[in-house]
Structure formats: C-alpha cells, structure tokens
N, CA, C and O atoms as a GROMACS GRO file, in nm:
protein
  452
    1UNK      N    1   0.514  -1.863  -1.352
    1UNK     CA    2   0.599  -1.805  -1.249
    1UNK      C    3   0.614  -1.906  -1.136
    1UNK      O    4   0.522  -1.957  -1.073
    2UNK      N    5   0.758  -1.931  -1.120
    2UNK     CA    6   0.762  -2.031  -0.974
    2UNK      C    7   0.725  -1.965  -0.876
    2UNK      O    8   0.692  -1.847  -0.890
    3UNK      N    9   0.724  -2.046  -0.721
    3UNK     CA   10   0.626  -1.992  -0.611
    3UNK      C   11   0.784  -1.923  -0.580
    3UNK      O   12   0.733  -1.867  -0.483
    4UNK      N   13   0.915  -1.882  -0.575
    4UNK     CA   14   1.018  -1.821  -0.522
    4UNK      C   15   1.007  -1.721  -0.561
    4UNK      O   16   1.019  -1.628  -0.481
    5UNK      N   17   0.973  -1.689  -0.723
    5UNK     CA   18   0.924  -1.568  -0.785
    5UNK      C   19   0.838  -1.493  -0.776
    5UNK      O   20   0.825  -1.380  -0.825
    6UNK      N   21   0.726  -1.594  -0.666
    6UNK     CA   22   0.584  -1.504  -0.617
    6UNK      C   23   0.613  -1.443  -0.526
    6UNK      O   24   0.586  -1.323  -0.518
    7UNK      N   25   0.685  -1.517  -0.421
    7UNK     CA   26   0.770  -1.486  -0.324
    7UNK      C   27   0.824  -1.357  -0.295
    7UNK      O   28   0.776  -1.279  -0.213
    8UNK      N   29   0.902  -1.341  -0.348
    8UNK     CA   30   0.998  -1.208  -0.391
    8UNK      C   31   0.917  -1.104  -0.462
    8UNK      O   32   0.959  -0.988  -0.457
    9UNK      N   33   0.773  -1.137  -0.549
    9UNK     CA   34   0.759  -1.042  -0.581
    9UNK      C   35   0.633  -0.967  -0.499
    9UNK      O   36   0.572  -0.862  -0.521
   10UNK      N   37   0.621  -1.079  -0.384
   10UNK     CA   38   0.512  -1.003  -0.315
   10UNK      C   39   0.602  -0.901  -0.226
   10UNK      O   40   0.580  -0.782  -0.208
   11UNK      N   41   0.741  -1.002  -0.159
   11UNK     CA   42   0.831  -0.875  -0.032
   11UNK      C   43   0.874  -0.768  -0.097
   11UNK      O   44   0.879  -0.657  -0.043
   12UNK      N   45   0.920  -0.796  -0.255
   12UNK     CA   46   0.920  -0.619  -0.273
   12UNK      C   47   0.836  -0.504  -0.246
   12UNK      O   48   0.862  -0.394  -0.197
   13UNK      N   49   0.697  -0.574  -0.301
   13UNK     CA   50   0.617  -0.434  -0.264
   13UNK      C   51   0.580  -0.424  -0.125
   13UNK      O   52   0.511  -0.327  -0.093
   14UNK      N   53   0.613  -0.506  -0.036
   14UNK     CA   54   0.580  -0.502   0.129
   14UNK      C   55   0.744  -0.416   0.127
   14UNK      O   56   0.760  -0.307   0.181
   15UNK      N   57   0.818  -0.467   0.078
   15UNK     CA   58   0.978  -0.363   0.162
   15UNK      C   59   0.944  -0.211   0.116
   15UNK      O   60   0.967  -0.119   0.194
   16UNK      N   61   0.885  -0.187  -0.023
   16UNK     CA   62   0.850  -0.070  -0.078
   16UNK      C   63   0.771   0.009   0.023
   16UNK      O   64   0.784   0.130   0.039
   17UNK      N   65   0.678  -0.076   0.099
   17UNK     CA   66   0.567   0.030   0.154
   17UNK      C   67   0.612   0.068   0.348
   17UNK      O   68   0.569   0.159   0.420
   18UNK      N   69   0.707  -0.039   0.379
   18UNK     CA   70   0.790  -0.074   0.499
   18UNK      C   71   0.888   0.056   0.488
   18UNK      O   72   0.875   0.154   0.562
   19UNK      N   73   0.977   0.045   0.396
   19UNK     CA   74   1.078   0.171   0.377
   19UNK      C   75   1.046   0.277   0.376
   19UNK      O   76   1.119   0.366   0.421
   20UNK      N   77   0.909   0.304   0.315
   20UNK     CA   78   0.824   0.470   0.332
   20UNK      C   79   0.784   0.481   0.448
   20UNK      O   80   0.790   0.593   0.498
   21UNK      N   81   0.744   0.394   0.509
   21UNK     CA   82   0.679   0.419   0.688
   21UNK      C   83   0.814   0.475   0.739
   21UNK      O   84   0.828   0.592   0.776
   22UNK      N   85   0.897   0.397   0.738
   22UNK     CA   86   1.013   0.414   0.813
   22UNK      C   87   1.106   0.583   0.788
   22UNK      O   88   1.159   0.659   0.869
   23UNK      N   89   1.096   0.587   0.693
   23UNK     CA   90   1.140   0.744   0.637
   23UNK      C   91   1.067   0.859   0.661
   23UNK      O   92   1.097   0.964   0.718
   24UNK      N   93   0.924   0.805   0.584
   24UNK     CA   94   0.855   0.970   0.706
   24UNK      C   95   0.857   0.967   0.768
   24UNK      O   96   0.860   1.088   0.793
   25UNK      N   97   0.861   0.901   0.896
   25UNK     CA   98   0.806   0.878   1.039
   25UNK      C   99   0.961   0.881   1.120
   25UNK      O  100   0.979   0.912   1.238
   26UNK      N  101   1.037   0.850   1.047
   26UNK     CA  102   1.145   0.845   1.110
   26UNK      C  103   1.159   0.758   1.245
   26UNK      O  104   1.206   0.795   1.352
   27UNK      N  105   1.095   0.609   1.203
   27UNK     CA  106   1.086   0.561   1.260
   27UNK      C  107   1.200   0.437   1.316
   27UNK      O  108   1.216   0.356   1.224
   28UNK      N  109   1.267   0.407   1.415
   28UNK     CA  110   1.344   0.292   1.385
   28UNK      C  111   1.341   0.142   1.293
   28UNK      O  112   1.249   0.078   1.344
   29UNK      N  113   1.383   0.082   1.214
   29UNK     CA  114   1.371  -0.010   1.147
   29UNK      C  115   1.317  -0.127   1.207
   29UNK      O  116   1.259  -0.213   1.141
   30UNK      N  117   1.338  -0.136   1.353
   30UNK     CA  118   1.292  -0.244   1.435
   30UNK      C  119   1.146  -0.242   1.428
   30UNK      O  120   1.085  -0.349   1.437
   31UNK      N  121   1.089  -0.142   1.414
   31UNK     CA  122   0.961  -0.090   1.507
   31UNK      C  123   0.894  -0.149   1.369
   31UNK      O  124   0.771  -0.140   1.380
   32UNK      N  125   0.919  -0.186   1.285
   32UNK     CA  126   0.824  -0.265   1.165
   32UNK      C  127   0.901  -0.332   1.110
   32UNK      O  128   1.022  -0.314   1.097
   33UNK      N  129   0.779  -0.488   1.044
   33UNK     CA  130   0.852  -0.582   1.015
   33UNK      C  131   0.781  -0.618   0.893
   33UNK      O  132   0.659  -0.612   0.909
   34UNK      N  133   0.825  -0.660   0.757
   34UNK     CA  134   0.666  -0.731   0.685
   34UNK      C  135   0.672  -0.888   0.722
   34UNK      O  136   0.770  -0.946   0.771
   35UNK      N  137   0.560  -0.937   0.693
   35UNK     CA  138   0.508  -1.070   0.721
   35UNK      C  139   0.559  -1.179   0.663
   35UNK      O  140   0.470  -1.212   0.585
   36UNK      N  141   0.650  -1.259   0.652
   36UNK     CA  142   0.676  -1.404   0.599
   36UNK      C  143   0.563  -1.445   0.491
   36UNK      O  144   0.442  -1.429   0.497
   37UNK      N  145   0.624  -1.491   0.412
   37UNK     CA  146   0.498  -1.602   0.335
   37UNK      C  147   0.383  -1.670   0.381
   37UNK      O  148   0.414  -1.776   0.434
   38UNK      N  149   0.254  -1.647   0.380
   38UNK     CA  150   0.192  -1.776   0.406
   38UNK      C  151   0.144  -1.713   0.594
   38UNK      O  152   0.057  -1.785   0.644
   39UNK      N  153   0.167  -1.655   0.640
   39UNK     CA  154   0.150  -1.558   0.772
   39UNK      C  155   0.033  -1.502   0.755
   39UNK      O  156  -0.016  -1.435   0.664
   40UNK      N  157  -0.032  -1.565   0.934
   40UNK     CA  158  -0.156  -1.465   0.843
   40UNK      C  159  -0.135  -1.326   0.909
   40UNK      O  160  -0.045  -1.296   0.987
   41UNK      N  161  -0.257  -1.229   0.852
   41UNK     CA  162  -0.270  -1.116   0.956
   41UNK      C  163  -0.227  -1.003   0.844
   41UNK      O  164  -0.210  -1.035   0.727
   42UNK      N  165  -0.214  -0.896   0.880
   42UNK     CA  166  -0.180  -0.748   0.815
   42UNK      C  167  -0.013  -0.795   0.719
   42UNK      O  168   0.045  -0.893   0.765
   43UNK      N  169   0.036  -0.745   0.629
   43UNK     CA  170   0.144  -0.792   0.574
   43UNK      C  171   0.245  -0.710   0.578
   43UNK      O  172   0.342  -0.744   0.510
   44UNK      N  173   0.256  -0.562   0.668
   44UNK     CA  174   0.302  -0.493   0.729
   44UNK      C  175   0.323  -0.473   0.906
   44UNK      O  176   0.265  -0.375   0.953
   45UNK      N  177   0.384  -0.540   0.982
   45UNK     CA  178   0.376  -0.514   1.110
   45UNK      C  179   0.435  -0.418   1.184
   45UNK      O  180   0.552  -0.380   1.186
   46UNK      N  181   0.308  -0.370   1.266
   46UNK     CA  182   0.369  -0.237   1.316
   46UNK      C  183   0.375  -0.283   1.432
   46UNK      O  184   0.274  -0.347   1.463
   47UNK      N  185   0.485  -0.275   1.541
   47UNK     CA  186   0.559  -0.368   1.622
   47UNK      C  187   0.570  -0.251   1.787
   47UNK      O  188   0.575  -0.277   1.907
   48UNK      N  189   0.572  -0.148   1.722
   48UNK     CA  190   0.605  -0.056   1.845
   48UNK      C  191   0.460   0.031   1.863
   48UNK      O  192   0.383   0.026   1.766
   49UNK      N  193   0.422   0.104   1.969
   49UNK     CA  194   0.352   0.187   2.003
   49UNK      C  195   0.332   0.301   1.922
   49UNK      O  196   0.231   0.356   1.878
   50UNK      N  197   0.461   0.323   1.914
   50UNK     CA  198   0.508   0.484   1.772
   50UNK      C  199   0.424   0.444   1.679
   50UNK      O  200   0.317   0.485   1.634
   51UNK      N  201   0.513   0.332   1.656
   51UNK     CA  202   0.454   0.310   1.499
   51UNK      C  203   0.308   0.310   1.462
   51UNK      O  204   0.258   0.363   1.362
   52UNK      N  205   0.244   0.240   1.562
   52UNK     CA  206   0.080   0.249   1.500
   52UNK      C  207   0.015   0.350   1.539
   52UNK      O  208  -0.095   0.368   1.487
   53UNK      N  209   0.067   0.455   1.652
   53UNK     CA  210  -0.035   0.549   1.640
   53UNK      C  211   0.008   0.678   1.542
   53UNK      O  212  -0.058   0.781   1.536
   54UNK      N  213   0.154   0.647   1.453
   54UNK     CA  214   0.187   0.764   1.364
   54UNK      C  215   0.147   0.702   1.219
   54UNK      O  216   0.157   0.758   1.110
   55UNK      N  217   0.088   0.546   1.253
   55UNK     CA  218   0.023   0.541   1.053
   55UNK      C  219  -0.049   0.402   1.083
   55UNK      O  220  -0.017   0.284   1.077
   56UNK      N  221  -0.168   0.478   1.119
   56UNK     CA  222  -0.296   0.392   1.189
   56UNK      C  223  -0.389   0.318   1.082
   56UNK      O  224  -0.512   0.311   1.090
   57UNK      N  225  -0.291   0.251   0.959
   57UNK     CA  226  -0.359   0.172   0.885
   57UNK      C  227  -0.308   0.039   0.859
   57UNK      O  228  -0.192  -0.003   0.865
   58UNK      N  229  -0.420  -0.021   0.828
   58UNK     CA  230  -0.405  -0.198   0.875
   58UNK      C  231  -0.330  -0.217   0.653
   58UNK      O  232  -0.397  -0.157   0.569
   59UNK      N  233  -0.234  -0.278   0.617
   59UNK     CA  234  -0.159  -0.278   0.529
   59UNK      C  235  -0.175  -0.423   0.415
   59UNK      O  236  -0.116  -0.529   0.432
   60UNK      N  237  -0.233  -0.403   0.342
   60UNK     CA  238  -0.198  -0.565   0.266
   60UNK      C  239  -0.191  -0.503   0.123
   60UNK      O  240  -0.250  -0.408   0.070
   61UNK      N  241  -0.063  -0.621   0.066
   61UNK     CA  242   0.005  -0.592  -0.088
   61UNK      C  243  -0.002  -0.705  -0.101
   61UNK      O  244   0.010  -0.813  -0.044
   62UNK      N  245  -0.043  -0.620  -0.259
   62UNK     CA  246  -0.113  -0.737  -0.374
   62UNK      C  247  -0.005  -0.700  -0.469
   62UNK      O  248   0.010  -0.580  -0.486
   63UNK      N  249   0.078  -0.789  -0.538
   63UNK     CA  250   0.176  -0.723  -0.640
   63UNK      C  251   0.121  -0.845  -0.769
   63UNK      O  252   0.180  -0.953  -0.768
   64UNK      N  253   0.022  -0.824  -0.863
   64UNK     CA  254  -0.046  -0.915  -0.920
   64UNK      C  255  -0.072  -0.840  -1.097
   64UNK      O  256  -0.091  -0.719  -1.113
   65UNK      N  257  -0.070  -0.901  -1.166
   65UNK     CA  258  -0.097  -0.878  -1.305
   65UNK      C  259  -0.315  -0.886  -1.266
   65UNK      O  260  -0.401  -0.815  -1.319
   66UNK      N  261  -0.330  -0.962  -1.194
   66UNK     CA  262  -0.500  -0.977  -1.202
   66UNK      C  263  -0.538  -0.795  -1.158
   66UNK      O  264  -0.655  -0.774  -1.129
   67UNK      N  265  -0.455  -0.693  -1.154
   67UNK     CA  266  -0.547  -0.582  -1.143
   67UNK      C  267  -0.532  -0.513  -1.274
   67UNK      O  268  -0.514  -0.391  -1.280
   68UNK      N  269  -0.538  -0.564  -1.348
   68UNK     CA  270  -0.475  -0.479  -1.523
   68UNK      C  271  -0.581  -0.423  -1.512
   68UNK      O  272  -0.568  -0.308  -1.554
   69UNK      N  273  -0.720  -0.451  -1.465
   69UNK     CA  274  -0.875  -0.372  -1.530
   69UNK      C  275  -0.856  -0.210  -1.389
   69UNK      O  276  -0.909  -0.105  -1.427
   70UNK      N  277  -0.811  -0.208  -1.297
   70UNK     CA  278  -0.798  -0.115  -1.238
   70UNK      C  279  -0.686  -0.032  -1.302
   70UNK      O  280  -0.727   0.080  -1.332
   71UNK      N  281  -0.585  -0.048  -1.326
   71UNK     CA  282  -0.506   0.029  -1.345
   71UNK      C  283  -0.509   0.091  -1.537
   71UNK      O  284  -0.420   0.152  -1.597
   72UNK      N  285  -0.616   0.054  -1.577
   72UNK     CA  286  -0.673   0.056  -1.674
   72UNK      C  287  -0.761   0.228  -1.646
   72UNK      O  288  -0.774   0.340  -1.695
   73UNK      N  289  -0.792   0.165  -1.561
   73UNK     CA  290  -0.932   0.277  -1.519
   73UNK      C  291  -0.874   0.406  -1.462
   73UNK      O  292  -0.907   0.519  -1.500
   74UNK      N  293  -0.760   0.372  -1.345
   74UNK     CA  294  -0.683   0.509  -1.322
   74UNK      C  295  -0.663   0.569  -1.415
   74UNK      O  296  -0.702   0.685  -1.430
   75UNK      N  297  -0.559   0.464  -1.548
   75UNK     CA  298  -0.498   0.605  -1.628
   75UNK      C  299  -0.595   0.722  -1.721
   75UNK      O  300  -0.566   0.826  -1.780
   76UNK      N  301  -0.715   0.653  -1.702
   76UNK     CA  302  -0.822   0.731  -1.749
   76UNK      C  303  -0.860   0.826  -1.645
   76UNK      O  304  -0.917   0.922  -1.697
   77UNK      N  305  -0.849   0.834  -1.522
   77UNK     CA  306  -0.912   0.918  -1.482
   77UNK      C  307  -0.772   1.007  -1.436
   77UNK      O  308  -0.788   1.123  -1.397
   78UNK      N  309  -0.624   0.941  -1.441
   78UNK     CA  310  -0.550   1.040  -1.457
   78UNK      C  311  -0.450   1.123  -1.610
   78UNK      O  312  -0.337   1.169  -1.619
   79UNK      N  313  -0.590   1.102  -1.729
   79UNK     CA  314  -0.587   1.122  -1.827
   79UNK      C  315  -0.700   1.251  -1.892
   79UNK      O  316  -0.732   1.295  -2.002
   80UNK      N  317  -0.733   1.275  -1.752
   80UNK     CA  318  -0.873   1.361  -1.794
   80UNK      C  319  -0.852   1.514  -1.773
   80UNK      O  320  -0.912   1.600  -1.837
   81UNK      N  321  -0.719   1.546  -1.638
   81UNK     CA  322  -0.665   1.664  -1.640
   81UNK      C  323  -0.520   1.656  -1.580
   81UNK      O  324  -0.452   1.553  -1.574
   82UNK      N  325  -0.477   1.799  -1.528
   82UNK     CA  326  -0.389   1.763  -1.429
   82UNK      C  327  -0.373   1.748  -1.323
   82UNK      O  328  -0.264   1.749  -1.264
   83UNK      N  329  -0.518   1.724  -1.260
   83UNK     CA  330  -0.524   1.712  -1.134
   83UNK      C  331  -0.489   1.592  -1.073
   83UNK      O  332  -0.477   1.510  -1.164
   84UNK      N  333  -0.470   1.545  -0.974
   84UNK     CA  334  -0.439   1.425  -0.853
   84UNK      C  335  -0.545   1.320  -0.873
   84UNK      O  336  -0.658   1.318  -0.823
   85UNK      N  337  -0.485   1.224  -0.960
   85UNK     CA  338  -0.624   1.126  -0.996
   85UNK      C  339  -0.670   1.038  -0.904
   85UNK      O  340  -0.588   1.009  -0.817
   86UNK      N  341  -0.780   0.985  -0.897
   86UNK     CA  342  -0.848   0.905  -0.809
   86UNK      C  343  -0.969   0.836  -0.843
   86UNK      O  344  -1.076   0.881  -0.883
   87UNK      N  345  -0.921   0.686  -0.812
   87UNK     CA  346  -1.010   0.613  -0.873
   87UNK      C  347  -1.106   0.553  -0.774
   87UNK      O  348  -1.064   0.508  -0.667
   88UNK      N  349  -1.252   0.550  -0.812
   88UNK     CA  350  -1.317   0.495  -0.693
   88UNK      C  351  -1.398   0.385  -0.740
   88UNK      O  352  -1.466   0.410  -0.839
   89UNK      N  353  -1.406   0.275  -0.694
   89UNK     CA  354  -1.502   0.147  -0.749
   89UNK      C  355  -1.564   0.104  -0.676
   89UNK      O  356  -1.539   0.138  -0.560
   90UNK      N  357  -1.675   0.012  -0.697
   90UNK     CA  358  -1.718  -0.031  -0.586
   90UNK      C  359  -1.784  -0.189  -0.692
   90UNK      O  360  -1.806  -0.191  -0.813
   91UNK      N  361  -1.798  -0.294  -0.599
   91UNK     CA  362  -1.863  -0.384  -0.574
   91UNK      C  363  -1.965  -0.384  -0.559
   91UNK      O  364  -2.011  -0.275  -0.522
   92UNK      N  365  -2.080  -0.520  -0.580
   92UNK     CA  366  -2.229  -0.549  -0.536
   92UNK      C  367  -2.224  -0.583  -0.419
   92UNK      O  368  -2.175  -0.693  -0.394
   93UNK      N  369  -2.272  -0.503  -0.315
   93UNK     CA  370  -2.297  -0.525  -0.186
   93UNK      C  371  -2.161  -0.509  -0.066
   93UNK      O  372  -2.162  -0.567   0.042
   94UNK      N  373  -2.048  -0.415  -0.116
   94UNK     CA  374  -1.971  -0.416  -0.054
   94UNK      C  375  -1.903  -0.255  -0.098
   94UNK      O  376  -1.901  -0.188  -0.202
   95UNK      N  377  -1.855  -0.239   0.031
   95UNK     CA  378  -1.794  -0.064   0.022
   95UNK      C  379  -1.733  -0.004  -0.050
   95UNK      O  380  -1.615  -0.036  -0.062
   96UNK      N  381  -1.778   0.089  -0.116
   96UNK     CA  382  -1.703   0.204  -0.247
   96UNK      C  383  -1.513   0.178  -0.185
   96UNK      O  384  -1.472   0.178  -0.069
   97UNK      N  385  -1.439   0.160  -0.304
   97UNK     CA  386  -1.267   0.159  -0.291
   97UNK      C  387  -1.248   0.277  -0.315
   97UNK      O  388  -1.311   0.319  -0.412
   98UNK      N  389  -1.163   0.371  -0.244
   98UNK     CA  390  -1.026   0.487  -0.326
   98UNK      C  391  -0.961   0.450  -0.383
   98UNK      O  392  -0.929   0.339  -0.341
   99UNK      N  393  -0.919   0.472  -0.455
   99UNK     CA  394  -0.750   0.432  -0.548
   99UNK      C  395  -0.712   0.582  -0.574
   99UNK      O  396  -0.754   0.671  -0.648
  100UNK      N  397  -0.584   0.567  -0.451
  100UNK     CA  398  -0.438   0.675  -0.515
  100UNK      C  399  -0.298   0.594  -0.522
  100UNK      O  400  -0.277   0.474  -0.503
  101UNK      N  401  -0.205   0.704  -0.557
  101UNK     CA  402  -0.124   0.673  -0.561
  101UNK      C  403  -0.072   0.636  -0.443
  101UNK      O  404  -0.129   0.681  -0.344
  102UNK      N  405   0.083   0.519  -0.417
  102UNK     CA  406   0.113   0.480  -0.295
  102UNK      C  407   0.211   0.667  -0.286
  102UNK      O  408   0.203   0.738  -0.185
  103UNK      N  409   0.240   0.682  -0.331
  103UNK     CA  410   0.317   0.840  -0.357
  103UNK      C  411   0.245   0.938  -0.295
  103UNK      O  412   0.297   1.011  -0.211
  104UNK      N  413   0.114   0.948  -0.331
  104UNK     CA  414   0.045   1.042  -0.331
  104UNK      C  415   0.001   1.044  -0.148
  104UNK      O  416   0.000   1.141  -0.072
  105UNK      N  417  -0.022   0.943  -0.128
  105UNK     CA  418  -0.124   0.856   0.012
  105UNK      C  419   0.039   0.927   0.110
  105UNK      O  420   0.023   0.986   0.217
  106UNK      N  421   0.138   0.912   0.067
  106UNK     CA  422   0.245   0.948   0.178
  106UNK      C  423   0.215   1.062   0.194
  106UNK      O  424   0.160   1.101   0.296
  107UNK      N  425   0.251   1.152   0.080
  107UNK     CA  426   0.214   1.300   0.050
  107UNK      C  427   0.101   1.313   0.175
  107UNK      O  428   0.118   1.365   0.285
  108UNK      N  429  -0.006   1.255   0.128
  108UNK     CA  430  -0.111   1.342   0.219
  108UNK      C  431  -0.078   1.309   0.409
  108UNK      O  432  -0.100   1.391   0.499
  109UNK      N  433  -0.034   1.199   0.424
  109UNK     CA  434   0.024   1.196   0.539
  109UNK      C  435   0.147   1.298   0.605
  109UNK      O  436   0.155   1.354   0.714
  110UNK      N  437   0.205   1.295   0.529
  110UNK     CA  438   0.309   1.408   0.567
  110UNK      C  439   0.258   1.588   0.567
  110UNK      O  440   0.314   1.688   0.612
  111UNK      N  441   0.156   1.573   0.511
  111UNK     CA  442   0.122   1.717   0.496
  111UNK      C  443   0.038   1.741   0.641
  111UNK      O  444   0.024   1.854   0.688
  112UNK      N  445  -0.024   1.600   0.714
  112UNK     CA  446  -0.090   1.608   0.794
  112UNK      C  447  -0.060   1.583   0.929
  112UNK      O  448  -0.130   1.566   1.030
  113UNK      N  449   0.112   1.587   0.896
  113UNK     CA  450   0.195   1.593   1.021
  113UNK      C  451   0.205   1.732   1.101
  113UNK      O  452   0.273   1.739   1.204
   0.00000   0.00000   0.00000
C-alpha cells in the first residue's frame, strides 16, 4: 500500500467518527477538525467549548488490517447470543480494553442525553 493510500485510509475513519460527533450533537462543523498526517496529539479535534464538554473523549483511529486477532474475538462474543457484544482484553501490566461498536458507543451517548 502507498503512503497516499495510508493516508486516505486513516481520514476516512477520522471523517467517519468527526461526522457522528457532529450529527448527534448537532454541533457546527467548525467546532471539530481531524488531524493532518503525521500531527501529533488526539486525531479528532474538538475546537470549541460545546464540543468537548458534549463528548468528553480524547479520540485516536487506527484503520489497520494488524487488528484481524480482535475482531476475530468480537465476532465470537457477538456470536454467543443476541445481546450487545463486548469485547474486553487486556495486556501484561496495562489496563483491561472495552470493545463496542463505533454504532453502539453513539447509541449509548445519545441515550444519555
């Protein structure tokens, strides 16, 4: 994959998660920005006052084939009923992960509006 193709395939999933802020929240388009290539810091910027105190989480996308062993593991655990799957992992010496859906994670935000 060329680096234009990494490129593009990282701002999709930053415009993906940018466009949902902006729709629930009904937020102006200004008020968030995603990050340039190669930028450091959060890869979602929340730019206005609104914005970070209506979705008070710090944002980084990974759009990568290296998570095949996670998404491996979800469909198993959203293979077990019909309930709202959730995957939790953890590392040696470092904090248990959630894994939901980016779908699901809005859902619960909006319900908690």
């Amino acid at each position: 994959m060329n680096n234009n193709s990494r490129k593009a395939k990282a701002r999709y999933l930053q415009n993906i998660v940018k466009e949902k802020i902006i729709k629930l929240f009904k937020l102006n388009p200004d008020a968030i920005r995603t990050s340039n290539t190669g930028e450091n810091g959060e890869d979602i910027k929340l730019l206005s006052l609104t914005a970070k105190k209506v979705f008070p989480y710090s944002v980084e996308c990974k759009n990568s084939e290296q998570h095949k062993g996670l998404y491996k593991h979800f469909k198993q655990a959203k293979g077990h009923n019909h309930r709202e799957p959730l995957l939790v992992c953890k590392k040696n010496r470092e904090p248990a992960l959630a894994i939901i859906t980016l779908d699901h994670l809005f859902d619960l935000i909006e319900r908690d509006d």
